[in-house]
C-alpha positions in Angstrom: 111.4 119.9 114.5 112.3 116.7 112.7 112.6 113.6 114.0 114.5 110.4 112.2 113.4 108.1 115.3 110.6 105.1 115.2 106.9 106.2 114.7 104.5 104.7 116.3 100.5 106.1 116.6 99.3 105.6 120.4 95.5 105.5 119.7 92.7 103.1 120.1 92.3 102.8 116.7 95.4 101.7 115.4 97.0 98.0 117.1 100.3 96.5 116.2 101.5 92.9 115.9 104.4 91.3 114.6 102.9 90.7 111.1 100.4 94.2 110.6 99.6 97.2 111.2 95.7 97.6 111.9 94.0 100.5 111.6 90.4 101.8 112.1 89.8 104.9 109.8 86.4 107.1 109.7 86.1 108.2 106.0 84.6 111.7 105.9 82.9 112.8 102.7 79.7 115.1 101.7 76.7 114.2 100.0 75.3 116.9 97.9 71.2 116.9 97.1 69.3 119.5 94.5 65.9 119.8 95.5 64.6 122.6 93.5 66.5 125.6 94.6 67.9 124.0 97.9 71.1 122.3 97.8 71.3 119.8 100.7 74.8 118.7 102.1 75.1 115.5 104.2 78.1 114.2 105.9 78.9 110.9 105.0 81.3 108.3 107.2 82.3 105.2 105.5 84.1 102.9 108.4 87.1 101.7 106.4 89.5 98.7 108.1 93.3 99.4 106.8 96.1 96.6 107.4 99.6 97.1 106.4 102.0 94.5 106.5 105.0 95.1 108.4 107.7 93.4 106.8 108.8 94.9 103.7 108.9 92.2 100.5 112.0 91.9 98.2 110.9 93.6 95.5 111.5 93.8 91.7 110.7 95.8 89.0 110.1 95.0 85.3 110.0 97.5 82.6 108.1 97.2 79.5 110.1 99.3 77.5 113.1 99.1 79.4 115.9 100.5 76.6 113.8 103.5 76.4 114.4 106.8 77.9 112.5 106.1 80.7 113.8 102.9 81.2 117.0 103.2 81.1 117.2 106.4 83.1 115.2 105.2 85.8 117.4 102.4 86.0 120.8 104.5 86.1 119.3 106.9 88.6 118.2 103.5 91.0 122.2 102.3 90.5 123.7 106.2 90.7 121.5 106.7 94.2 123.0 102.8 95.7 126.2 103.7 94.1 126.6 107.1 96.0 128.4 108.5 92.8 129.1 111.9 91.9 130.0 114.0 88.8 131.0 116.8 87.4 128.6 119.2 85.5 129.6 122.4 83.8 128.1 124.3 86.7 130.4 122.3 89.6 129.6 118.7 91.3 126.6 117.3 91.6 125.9 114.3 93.5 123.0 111.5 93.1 119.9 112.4 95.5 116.7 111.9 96.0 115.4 115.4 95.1 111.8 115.1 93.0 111.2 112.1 94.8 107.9 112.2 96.8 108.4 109.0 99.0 112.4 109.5 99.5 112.9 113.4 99.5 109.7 114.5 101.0 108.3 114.9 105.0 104.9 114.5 106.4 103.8 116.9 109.5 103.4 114.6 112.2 101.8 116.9 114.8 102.7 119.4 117.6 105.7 118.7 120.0 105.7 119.4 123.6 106.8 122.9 123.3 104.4 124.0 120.5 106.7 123.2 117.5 105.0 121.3 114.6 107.2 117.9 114.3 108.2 116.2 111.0 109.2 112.7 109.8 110.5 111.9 106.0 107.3 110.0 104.6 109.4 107.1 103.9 109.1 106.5 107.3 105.7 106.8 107.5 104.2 103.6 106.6 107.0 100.8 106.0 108.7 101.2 102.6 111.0 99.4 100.6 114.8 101.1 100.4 114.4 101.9 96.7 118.4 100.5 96.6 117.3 97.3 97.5 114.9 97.1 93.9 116.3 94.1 91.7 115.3 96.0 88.0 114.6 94.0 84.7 112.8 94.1 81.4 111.5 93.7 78.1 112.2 96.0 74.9 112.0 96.0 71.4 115.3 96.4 70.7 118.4 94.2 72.0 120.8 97.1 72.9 122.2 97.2 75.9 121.4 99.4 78.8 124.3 101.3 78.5 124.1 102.2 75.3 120.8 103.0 75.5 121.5 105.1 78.2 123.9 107.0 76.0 121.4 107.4 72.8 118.7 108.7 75.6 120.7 111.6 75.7 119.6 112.4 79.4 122.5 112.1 81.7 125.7 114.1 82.1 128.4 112.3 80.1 130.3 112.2 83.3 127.8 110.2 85.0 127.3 107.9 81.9 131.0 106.8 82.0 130.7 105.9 85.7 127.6 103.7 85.1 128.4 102.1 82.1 130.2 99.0 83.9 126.8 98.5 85.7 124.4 98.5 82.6 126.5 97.5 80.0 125.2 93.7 80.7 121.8 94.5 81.5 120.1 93.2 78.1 116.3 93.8 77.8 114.2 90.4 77.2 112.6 90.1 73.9 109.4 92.0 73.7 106.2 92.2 72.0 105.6 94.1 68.8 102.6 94.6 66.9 103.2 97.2 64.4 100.2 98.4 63.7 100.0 99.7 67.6 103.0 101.9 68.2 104.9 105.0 65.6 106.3 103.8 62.4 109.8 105.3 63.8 110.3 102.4 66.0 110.4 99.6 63.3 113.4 99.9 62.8 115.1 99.2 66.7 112.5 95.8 66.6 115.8 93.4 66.6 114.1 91.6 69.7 110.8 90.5 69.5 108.6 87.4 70.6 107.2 85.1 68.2 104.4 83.2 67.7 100.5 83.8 68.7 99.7 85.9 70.5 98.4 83.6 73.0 102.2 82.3 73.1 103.2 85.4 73.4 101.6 86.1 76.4 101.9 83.2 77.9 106.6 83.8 77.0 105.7 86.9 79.2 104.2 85.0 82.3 107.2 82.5 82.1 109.5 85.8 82.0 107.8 87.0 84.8 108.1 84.1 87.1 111.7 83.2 85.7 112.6 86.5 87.3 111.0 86.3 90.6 112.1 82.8 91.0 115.6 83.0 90.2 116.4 86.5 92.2 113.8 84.7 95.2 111.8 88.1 95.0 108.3 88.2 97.5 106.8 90.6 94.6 107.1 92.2 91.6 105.6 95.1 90.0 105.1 95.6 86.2 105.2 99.4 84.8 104.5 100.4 81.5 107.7 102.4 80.1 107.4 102.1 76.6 106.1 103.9 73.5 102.2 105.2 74.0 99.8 102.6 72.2 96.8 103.9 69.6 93.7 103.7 71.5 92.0 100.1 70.8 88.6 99.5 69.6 86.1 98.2 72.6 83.8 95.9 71.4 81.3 93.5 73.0 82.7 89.6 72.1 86.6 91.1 72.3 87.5 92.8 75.3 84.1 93.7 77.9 84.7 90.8 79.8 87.4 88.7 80.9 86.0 85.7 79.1 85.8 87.6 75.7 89.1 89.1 76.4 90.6 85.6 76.9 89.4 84.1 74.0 89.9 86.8 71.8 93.8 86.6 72.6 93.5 82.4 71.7 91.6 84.0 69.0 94.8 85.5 67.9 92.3 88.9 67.5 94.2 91.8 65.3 93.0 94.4 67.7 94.7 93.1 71.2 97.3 94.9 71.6 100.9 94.5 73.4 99.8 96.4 76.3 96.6 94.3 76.9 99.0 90.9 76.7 101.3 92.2 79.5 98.6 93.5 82.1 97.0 90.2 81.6 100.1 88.3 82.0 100.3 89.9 85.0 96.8 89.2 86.3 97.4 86.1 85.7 100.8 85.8 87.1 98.9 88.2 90.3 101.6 90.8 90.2 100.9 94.7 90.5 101.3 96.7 87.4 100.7 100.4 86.1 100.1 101.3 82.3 98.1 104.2 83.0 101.4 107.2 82.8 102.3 106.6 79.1 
């Protein structure tokens, strides 16, 4: 049985307010102990306090790497899902879902119903969630093309679909970006057409002011930061560059060779206290 109603736990360990929800969670985990050939397993319960806030923010999403395959598809599968389009394929119609999406396509068993039958919800229901069609998208890349066209040298959609998003993207034009090339393939040199000057201290800091140009001006509550672009060379970790946050910092003022783009945009976004994840490319 599934059920598209509201959820709502009835338990002494979860309370509800305008603002939050507040729950009381035991978590259960085992302790394993070797002494000689004994193997002693302890249950362990850490007490844990969970608050979720209720109102869901306006939300927007930067891209590093936003002209990219990645980026550029994400985007015209966000604007294909709000749009409600469809398009023909050489095996019939297809028509923009959510399939392959765990949050929007997926269900989580609630429990047993009344009559014995195990009752479902859609997990975006679960907890509350932001309507991915309400995500304001922007970026930075490399190179200055267009989303549109970048779309079509991504070679990932169905032409048909590409023609019917093209008004949509064809303004979207990534911000200039950082480029070291000592970090990235050799193959991307020549697409850098749109790059940030200066130190790399200014650098950084041209990301920050992106960053809060973008929430100010679209009057976003938050903004999350992923890492879409090319994968980075592994950087050297050495004490007096980048163990601390003091080294760190002065090694960027330092104009250090060995910081790299990625380190300048997740600590623009420390500083700027926005969420960000570099850790799928």
């Amino acid at each position: 049985m599934a059920s598209k109603g509201v959820f709502l736990v009835n338990s002494p360990n979860i309370k509800y307010n305008n603002d939050f929800i507040e729950a009381d969670y035991d978590y259960q985990t085992t302790k394993v102990e070797s002494n000689g050939d004994v193997l002693m397993a302890t249950p362990v319960t850490t007490k844990l306090h969970i608050r979720t806030k209720r109102q869901v923010p306006k939300l927007g999403l930067m891209l590093v790497g936003w002209g990219g395959n990645n980026g550029s598809t994400v985007t015209a599968a966000l604007l294909a899902n709000k749009l409600q389009l469809s398009w023909e394929t050489k095996t019939g119609t297809r028509k923009a879902d959510w399939y392959g999406s765990i949050t929007q396509a997926s269900t989580v068993r609630l429990g047993t119903g009344v009559n014995g039958q195990d009752v479902y919800i859609p997990m975006s229901q679960f907890l509350p969630m932001v309507n991915p069609d309400d995500i304001v998208v922007d970026g930075w890349d490399i190179s200055s093309m267009n989303l549109a066209d970048a779309m079509k040298r991504a070679q990932v959609l169905d032409i048909n679909l590409q023609q019917q998003l093209r008004p949509y993207m064809q303004n979207m034009k990534p911000r200039p970006s950082i480029y070291f090339p000592d970090f990235i393939a050799a193959n991307q040199a020549s697409r850098a057409d749109n790059v940030i000057s200066g130190t790399k201290w200014e650098q950084m800091e041209q990301i920050r002011k992106d960053i809060r140009d973008f929430k100010d001006f679209h009057k976003l509550d938050q903004v999350i930061v992923l890492w879409t672009a090319n994968t980075e060379r592994f950087c050297d970790v050495l004490s007096g560059l980048n163990t601390t946050a003091e080294d760190l910092l002065a090694a960027i003022k330092a104009n250090a060779k060995e910081v790299s783009p990625s380190t300048l945009f997740a600590v623009s976004c420390i500083l700027e206290g926005v969420r960000t994840d570099f850790s799928s490319y």
